[in-house]
C-alpha positions as protocol buffer text, in pm:
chain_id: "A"
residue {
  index: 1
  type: UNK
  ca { x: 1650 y: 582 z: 3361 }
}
residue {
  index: 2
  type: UNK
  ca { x: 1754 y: 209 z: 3412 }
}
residue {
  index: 3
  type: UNK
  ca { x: 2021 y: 29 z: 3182 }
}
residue {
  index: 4
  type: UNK
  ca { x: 1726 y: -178 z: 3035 }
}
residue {
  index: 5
  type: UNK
  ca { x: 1579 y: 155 z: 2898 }
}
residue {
  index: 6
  type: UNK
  ca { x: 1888 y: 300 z: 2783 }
}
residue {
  index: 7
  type: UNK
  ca { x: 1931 y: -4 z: 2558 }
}
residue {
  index: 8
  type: UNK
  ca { x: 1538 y: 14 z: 2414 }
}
residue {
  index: 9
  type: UNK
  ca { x: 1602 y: 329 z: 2339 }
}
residue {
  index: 10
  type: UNK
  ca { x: 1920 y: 259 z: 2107 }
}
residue {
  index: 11
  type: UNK
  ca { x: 1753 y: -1 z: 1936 }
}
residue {
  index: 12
  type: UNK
  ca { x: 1633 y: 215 z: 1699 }
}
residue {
  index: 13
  type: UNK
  ca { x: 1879 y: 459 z: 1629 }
}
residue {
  index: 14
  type: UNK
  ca { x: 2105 y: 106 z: 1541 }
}
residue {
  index: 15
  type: UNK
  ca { x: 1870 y: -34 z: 1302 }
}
residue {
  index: 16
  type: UNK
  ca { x: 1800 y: 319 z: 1150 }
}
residue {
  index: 17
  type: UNK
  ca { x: 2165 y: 308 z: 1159 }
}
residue {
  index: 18
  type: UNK
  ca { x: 2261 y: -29 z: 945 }
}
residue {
  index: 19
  type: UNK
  ca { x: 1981 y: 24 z: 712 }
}
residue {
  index: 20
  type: UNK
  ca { x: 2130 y: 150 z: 409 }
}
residue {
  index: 21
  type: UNK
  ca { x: 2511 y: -56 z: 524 }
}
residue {
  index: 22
  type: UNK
  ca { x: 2281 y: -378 z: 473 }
}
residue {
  index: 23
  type: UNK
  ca { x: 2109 y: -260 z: 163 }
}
residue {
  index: 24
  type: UNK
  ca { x: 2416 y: -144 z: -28 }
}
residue {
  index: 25
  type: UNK
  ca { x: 2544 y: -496 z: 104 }
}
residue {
  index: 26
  type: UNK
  ca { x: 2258 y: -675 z: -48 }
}
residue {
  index: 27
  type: UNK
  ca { x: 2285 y: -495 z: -372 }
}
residue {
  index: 28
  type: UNK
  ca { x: 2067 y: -454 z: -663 }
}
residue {
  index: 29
  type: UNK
  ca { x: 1915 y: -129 z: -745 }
}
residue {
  index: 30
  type: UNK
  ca { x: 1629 y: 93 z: -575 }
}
residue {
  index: 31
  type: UNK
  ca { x: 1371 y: -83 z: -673 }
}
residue {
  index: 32
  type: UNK
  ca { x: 1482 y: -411 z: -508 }
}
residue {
  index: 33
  type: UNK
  ca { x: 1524 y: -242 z: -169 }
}
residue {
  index: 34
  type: UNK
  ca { x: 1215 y: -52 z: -226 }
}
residue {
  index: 35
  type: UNK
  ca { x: 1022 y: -370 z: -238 }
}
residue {
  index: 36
  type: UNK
  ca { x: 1211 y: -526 z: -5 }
}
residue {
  index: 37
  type: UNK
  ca { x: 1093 y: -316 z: 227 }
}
residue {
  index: 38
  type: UNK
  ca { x: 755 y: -364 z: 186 }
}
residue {
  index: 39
  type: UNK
  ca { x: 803 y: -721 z: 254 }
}
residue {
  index: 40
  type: UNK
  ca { x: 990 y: -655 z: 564 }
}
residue {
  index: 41
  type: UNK
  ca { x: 747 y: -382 z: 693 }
}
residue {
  index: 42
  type: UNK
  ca { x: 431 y: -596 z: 656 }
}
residue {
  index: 43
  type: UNK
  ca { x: 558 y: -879 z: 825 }
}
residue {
  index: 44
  type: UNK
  ca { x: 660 y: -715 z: 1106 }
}
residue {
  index: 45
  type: UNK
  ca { x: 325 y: -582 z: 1061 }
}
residue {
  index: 46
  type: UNK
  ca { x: 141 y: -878 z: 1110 }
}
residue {
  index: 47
  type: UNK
  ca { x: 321 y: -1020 z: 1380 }
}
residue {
  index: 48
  type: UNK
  ca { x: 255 y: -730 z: 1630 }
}
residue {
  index: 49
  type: UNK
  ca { x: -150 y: -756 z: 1496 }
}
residue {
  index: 50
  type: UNK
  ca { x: -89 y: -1141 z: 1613 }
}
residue {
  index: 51
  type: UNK
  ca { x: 89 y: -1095 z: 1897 }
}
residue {
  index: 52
  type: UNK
  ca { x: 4 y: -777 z: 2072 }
}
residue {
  index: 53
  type: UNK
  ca { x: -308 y: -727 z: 1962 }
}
residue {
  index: 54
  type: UNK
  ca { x: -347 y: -364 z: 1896 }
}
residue {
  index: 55
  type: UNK
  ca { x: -687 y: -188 z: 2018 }
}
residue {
  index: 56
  type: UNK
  ca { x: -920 y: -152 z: 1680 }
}
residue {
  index: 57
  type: UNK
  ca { x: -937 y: 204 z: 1472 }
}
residue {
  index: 58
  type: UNK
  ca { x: -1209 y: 346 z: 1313 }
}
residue {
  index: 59
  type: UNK
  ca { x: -1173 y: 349 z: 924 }
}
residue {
  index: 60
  type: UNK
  ca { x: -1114 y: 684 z: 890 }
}
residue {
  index: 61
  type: UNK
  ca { x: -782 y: 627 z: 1114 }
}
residue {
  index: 62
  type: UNK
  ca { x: -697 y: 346 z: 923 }
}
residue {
  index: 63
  type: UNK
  ca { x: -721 y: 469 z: 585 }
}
residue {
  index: 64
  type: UNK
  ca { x: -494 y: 818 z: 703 }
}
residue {
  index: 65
  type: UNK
  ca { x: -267 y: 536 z: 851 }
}
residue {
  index: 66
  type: UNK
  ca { x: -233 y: 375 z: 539 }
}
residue {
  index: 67
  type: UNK
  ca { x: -167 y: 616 z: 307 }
}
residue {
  index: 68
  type: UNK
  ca { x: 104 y: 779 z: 562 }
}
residue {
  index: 69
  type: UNK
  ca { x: 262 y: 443 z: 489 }
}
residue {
  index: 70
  type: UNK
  ca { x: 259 y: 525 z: 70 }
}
residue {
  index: 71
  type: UNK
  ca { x: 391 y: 824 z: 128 }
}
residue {
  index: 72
  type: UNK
  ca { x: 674 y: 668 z: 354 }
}
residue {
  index: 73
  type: UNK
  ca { x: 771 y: 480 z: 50 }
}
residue {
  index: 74
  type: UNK
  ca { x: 821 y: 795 z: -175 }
}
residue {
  index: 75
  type: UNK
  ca { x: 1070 y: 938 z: 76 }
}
residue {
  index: 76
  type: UNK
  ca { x: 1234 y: 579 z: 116 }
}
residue {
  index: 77
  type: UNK
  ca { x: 1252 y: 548 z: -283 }
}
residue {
  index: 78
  type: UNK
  ca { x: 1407 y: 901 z: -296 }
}
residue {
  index: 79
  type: UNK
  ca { x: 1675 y: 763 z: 15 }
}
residue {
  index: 80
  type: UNK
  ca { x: 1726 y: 481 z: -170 }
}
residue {
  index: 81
  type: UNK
  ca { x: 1785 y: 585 z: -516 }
}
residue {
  index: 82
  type: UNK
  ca { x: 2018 y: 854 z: -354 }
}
residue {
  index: 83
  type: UNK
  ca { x: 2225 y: 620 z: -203 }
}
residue {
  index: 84
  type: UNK
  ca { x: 2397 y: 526 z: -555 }
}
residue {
  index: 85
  type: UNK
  ca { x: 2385 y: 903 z: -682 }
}
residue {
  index: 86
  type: UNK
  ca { x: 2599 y: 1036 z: -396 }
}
residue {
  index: 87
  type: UNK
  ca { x: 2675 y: 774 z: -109 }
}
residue {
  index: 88
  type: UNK
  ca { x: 2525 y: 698 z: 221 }
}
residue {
  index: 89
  type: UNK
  ca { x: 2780 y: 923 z: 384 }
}
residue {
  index: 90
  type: UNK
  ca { x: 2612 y: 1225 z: 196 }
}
residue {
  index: 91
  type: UNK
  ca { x: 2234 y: 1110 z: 126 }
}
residue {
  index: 92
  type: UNK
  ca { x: 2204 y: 1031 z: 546 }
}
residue {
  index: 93
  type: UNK
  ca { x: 2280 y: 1375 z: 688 }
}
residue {
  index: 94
  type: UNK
  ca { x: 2122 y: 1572 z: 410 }
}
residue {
  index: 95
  type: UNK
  ca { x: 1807 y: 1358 z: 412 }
}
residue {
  index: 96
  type: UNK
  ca { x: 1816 y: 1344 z: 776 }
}
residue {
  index: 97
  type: UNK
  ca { x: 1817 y: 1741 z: 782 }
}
residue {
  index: 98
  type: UNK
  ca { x: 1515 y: 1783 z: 520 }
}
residue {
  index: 99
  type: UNK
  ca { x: 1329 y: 1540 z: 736 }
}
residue {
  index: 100
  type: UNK
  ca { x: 1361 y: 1738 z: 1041 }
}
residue {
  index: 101
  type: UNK
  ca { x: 1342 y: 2096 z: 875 }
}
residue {
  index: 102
  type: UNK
  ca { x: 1025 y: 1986 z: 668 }
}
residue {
  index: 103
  type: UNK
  ca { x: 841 y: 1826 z: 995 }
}
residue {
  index: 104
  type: UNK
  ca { x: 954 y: 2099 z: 1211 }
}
residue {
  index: 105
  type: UNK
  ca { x: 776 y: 2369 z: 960 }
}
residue {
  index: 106
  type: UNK
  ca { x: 459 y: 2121 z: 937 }
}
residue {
  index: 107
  type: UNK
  ca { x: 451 y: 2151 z: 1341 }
}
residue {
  index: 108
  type: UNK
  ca { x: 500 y: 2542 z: 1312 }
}
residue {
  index: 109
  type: UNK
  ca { x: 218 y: 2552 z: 1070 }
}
residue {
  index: 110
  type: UNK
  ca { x: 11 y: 2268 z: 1067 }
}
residue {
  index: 111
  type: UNK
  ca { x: -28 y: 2248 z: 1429 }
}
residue {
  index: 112
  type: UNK
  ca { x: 63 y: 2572 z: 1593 }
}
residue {
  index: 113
  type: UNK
  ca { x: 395 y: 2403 z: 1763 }
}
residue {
  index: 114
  type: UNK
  ca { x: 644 y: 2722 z: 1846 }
}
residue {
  index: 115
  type: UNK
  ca { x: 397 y: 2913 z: 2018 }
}
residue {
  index: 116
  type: UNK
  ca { x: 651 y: 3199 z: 2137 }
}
residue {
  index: 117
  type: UNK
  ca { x: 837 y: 3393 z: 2019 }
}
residue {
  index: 118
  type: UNK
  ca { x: 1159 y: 3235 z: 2195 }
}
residue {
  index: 119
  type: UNK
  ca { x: 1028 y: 2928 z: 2032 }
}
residue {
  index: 120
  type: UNK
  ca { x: 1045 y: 3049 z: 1708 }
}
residue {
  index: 121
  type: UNK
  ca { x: 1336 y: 3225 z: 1726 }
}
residue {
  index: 122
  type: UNK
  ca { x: 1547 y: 2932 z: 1844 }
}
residue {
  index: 123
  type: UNK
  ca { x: 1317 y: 2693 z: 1626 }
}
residue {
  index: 124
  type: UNK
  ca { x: 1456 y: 2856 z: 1301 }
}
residue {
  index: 125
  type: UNK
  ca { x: 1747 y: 2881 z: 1485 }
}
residue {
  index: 126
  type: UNK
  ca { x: 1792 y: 2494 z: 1482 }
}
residue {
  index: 127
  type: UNK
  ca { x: 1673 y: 2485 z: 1120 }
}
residue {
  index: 128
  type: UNK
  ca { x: 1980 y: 2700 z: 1015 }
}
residue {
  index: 129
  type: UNK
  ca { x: 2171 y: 2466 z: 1219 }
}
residue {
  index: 130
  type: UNK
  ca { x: 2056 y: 2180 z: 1074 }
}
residue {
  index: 131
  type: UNK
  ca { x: 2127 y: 2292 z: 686 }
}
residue {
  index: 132
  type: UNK
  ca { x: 2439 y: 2432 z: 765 }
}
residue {
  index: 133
  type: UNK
  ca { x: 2525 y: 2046 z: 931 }
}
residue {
  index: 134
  type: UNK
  ca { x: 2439 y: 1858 z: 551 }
}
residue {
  index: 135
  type: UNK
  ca { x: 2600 y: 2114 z: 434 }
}
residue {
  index: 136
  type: UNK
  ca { x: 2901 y: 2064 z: 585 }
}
residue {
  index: 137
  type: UNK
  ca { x: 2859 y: 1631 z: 580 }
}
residue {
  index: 138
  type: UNK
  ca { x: 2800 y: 1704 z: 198 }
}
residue {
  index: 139
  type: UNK
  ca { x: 3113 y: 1985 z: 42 }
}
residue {
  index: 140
  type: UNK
  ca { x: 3386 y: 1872 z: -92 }
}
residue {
  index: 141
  type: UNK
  ca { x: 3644 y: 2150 z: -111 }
}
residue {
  index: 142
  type: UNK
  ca { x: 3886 y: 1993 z: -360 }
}
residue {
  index: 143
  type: UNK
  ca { x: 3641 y: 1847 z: -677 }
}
residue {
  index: 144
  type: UNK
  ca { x: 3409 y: 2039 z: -929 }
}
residue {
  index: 145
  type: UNK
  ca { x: 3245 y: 1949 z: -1242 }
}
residue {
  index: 146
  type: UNK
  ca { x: 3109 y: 1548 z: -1230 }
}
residue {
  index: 147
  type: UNK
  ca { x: 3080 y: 1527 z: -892 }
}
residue {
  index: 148
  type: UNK
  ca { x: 2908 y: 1846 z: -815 }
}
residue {
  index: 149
  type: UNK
  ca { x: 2617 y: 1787 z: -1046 }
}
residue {
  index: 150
  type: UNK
  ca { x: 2590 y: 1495 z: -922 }
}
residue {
  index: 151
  type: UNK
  ca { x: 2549 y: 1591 z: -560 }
}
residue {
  index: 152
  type: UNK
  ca { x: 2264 y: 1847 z: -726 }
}
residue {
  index: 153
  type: UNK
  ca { x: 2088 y: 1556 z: -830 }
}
residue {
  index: 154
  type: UNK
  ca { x: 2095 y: 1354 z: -535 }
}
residue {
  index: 155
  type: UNK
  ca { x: 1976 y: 1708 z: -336 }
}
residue {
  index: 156
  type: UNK
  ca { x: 1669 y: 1739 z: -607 }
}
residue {
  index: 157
  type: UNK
  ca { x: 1601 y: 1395 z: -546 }
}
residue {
  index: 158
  type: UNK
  ca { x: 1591 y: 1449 z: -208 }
}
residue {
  index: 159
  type: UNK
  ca { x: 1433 y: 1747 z: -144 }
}
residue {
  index: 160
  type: UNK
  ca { x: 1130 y: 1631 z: -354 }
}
residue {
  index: 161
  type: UNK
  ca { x: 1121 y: 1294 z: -219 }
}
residue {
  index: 162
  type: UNK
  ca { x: 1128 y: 1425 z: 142 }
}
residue {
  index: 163
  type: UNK
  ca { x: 800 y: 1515 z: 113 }
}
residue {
  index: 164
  type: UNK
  ca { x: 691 y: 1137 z: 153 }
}
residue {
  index: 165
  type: UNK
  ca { x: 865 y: 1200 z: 481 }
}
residue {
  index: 166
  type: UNK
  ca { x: 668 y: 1478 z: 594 }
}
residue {
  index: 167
  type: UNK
  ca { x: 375 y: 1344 z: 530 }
}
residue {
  index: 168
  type: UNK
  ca { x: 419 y: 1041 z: 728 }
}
residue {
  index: 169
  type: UNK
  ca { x: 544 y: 1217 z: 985 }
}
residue {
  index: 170
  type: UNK
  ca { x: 236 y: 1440 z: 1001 }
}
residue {
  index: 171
  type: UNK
  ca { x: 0 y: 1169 z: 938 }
}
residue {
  index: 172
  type: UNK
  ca { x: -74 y: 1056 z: 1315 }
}
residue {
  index: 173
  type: UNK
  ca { x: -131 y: 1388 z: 1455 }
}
residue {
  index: 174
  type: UNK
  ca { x: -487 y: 1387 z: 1252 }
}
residue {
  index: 175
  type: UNK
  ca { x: -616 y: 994 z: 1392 }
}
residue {
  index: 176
  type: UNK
  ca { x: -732 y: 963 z: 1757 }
}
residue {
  index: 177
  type: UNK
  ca { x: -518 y: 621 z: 1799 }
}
residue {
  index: 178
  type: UNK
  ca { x: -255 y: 479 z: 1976 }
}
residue {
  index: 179
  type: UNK
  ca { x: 87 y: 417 z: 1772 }
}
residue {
  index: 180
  type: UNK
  ca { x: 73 y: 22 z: 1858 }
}
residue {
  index: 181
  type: UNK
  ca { x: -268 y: 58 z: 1671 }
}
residue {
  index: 182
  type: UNK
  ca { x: -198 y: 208 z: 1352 }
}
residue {
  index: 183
  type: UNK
  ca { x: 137 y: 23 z: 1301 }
}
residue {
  index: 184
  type: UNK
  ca { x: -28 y: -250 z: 1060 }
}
residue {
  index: 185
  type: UNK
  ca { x: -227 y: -2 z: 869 }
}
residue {
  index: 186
  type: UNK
  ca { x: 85 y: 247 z: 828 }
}
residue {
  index: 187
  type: UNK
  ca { x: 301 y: -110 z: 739 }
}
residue {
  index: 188
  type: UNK
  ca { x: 5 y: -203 z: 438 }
}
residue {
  index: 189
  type: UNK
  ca { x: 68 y: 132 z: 341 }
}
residue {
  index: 190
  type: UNK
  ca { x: 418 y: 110 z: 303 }
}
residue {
  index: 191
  type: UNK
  ca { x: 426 y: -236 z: 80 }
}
residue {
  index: 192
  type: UNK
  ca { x: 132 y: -132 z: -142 }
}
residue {
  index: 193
  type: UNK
  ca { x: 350 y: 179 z: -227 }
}
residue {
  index: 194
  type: UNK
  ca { x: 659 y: -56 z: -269 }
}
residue {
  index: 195
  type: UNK
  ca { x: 431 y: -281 z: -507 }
}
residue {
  index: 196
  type: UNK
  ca { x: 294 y: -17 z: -721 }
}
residue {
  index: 197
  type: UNK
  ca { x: 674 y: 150 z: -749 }
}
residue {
  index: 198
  type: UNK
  ca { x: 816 y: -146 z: -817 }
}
residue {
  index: 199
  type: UNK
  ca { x: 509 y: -228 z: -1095 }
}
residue {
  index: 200
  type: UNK
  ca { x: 531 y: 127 z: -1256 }
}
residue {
  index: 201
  type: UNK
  ca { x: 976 y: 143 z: -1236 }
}
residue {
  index: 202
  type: UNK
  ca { x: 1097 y: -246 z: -1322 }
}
residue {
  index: 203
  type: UNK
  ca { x: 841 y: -488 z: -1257 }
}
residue {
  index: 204
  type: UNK
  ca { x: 1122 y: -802 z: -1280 }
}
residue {
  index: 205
  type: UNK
  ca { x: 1246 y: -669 z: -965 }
}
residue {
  index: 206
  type: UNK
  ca { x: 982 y: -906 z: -801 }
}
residue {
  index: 207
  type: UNK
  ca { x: 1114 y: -1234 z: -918 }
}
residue {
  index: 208
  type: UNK
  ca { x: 1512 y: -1119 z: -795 }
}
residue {
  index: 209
  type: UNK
  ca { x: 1648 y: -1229 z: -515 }
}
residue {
  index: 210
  type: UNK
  ca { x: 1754 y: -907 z: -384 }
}
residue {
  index: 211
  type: UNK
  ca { x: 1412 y: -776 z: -356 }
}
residue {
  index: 212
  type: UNK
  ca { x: 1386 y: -1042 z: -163 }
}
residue {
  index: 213
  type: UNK
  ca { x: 1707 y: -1041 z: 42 }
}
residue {
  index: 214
  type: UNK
  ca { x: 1585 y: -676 z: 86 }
}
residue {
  index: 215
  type: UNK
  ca { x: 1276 y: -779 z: 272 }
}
residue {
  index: 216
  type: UNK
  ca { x: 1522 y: -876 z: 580 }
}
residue {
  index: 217
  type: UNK
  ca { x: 1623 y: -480 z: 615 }
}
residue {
  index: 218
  type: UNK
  ca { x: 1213 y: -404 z: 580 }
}
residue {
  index: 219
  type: UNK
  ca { x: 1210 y: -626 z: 900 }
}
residue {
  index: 220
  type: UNK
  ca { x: 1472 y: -429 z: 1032 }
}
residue {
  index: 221
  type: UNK
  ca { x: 1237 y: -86 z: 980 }
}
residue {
  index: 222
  type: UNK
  ca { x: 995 y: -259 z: 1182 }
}
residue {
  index: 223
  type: UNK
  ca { x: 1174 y: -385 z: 1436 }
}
residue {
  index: 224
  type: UNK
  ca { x: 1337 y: 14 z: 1471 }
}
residue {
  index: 225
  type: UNK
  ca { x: 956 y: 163 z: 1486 }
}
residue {
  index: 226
  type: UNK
  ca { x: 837 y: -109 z: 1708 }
}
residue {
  index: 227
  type: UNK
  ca { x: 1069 y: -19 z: 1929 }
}
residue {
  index: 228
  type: UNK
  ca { x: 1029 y: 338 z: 1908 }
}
residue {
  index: 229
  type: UNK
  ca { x: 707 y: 344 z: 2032 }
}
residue {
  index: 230
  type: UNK
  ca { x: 802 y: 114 z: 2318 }
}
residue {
  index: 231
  type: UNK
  ca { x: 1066 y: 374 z: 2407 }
}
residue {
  index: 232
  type: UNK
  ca { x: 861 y: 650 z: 2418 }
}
residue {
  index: 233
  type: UNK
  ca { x: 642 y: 478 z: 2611 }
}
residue {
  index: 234
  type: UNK
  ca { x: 933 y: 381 z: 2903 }
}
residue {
  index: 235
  type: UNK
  ca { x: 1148 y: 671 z: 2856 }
}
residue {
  index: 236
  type: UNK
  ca { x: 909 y: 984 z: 2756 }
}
residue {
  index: 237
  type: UNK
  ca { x: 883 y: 1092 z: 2368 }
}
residue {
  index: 238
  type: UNK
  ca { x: 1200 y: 1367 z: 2403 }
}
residue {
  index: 239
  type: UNK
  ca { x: 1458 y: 1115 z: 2559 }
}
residue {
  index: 240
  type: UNK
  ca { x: 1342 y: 864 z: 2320 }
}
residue {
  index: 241
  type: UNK
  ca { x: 1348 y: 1068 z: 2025 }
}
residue {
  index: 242
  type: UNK
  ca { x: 1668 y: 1245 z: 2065 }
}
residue {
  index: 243
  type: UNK
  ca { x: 1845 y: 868 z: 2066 }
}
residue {
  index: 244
  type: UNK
  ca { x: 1713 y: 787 z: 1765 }
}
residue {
  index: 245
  type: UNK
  ca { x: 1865 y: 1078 z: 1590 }
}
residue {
  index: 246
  type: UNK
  ca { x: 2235 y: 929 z: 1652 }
}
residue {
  index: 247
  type: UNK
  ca { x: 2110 y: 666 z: 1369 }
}
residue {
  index: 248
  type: UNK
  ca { x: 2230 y: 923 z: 1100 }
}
residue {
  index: 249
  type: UNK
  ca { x: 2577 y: 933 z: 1325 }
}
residue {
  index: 250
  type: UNK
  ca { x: 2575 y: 520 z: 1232 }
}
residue {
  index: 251
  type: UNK
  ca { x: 2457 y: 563 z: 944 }
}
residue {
  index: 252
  type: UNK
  ca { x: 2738 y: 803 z: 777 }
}
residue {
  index: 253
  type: UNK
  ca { x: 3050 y: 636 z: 973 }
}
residue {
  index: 254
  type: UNK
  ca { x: 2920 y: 340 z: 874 }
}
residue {
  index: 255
  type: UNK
  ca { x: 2926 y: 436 z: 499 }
}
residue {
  index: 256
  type: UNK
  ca { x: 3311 y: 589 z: 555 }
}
residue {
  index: 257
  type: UNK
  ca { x: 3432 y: 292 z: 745 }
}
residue {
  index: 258
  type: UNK
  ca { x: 3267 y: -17 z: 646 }
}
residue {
  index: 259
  type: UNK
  ca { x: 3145 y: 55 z: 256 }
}
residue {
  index: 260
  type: UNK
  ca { x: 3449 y: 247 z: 228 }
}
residue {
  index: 261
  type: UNK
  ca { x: 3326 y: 546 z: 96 }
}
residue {
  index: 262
  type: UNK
  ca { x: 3653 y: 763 z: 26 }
}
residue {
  index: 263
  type: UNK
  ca { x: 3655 y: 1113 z: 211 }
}
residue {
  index: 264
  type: UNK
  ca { x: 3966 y: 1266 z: 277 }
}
residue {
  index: 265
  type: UNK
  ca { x: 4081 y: 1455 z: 576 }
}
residue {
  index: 266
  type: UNK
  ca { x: 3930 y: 1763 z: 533 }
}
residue {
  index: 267
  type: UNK
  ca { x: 3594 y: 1634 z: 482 }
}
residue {
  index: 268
  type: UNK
  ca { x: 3592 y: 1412 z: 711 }
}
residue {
  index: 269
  type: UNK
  ca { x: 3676 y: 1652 z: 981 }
}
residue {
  index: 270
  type: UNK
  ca { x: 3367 y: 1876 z: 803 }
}
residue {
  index: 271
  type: UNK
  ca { x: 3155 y: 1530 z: 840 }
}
residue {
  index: 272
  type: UNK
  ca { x: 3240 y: 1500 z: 1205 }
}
residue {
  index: 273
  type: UNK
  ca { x: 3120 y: 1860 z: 1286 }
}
residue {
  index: 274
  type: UNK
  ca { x: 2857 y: 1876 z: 1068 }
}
residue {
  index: 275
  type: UNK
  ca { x: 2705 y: 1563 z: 1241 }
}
residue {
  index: 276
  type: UNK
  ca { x: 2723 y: 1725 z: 1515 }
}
residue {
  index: 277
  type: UNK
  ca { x: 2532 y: 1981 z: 1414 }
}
residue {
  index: 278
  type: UNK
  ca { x: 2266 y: 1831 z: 1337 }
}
residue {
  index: 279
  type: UNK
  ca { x: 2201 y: 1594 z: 1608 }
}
residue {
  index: 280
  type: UNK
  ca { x: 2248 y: 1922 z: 1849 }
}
residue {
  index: 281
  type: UNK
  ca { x: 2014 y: 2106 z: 1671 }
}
residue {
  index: 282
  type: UNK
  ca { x: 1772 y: 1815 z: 1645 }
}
residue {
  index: 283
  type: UNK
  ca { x: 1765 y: 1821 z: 2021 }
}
residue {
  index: 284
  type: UNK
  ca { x: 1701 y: 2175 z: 2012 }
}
residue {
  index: 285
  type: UNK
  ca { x: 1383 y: 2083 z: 1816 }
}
residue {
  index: 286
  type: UNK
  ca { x: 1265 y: 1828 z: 2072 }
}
residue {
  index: 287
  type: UNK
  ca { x: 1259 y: 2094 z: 2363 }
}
residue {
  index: 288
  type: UNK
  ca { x: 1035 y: 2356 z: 2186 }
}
């Protein structure tokens, strides 16, 4: 594996990363960033159409493609609103772990993934893993009251957002395309959800300029997923994949180190192992 693909395959994982650093940068609420990045998506959207030129899809494909793309925006709007219930630090790892436990379940289900028995024993084996990793980025020994409900809300939020996730995860196992191909479709997807969110939630949000500013970390998504599929390509799906997963890593040090979230010791030694956690146990998922 040269140095060249090494660095493809981190370019994900750091935009993933800086994602929510940028957006709680930029400011304004969910609904800005929400439509933000459905700017930034379709843009990048557009440019690979014009520049790569993707081979064509039959409708059917494209429509699936494209409403895997809504569905992308209900898990980012969940993400997003998170963000200012209970932190980046918490709303990473925990969304991070739904992600992976919901998709790994589709597989199981869906799509007869965990054949075996070993599989499934050490498949649920890395789910356990997994919630027992946000659990750990997420306790906080030493407060009650306040701050507990509102990490309950954040984790309902969440939970039921996720699903957008899942979906959009699932979405390209049922078209017969390449990824380069349904990348526009899935990116159309993605800012018609952000338009009719942002319609239906605060429809002012379009004339602020932190929708707008938000459209730069949209680009950012694309860039990540454009890459992604490049790095599968160069370094197999399992090497690329696992890399990505150290964007939560980013992510949640990030939050403690640049936005300042305040953890104290103990947590923060709890948020240290519970990252690792999950990235190990998303690894284990990879190699069933």
């Amino acid at each position: 594996m040269s140095l060249q693909n090494i660095l493809l395959a981190l370019v994900p994982a750091l935009c993933w990363g800086i994602q929510p650093i940028f957006l709680t940068k930029i400011g304004g609420d969910d609904t800005n960033s929400v439509l933000g990045f459905g700017l930034g998506t379709v843009v990048m959207g557009l440019l690979v159409q014009l520049t790569l030129t993707p081979a064509s899809i039959s409708l059917p494909a494209f429509l699936i493609s494209f409403f895997s793309g809504m569905f992308w925006t209900l898990g980012q709007a969940g993400q997003v609103k998170a963000y200012r219930i209970i932190g980046v630090s918490k709303t990473m790892p925990i969304s991070t772990g739904f992600q992976l436990v919901g998709t790994s379940l589709i597989g199981l289900l869906a799509f007869g993934e965990w054949s075996s028995w070993t599989s499934k024993v050490f498949g649920f084996l890395a789910i356990a893993i997994l919630v027992g990793g946000a659990y750990l980025t997420s306790v906080e020994p030493q407060k009650v009251g306040e701050d507990n409900g509102a990490l309950l809300r954040g984790l309902r939020l969440l939970l039921l957002t996720s699903v957008g996730y899942w979906v959009y995860s699932a979405a390209p196992r049922l078209v017969d395309a390449d990824a380069l191909s349904i990348f526009l479709p899935e990116m159309l997807g993605i800012l018609t959800g952000a338009v009719i969110y942002a319609a239906l939630s605060r429809p002012a949000a379009f004339k602020e300029k932190e929708s707008w500013l938000s459209g730069f970390v949209g680009l950012i998504f694309g860039i990540a997923s454009l890459s992604y599929i490049f790095s599968a390509q160069a370094n197999g799906v399992t090497v690329a994949y696992i890399l990505t997963q150290l964007n939560v890593v980013i992510a949640t040090l990030g939050a403690v180190f640049i936005l300042r979230e305040k953890k104290n010791k103990t947590q923060m030694r709890l948020t240290y192992l519970g990252l690792i956690l999950i990235v190990g146990a998303s690894v284990i998922t990879v190699f069933l």
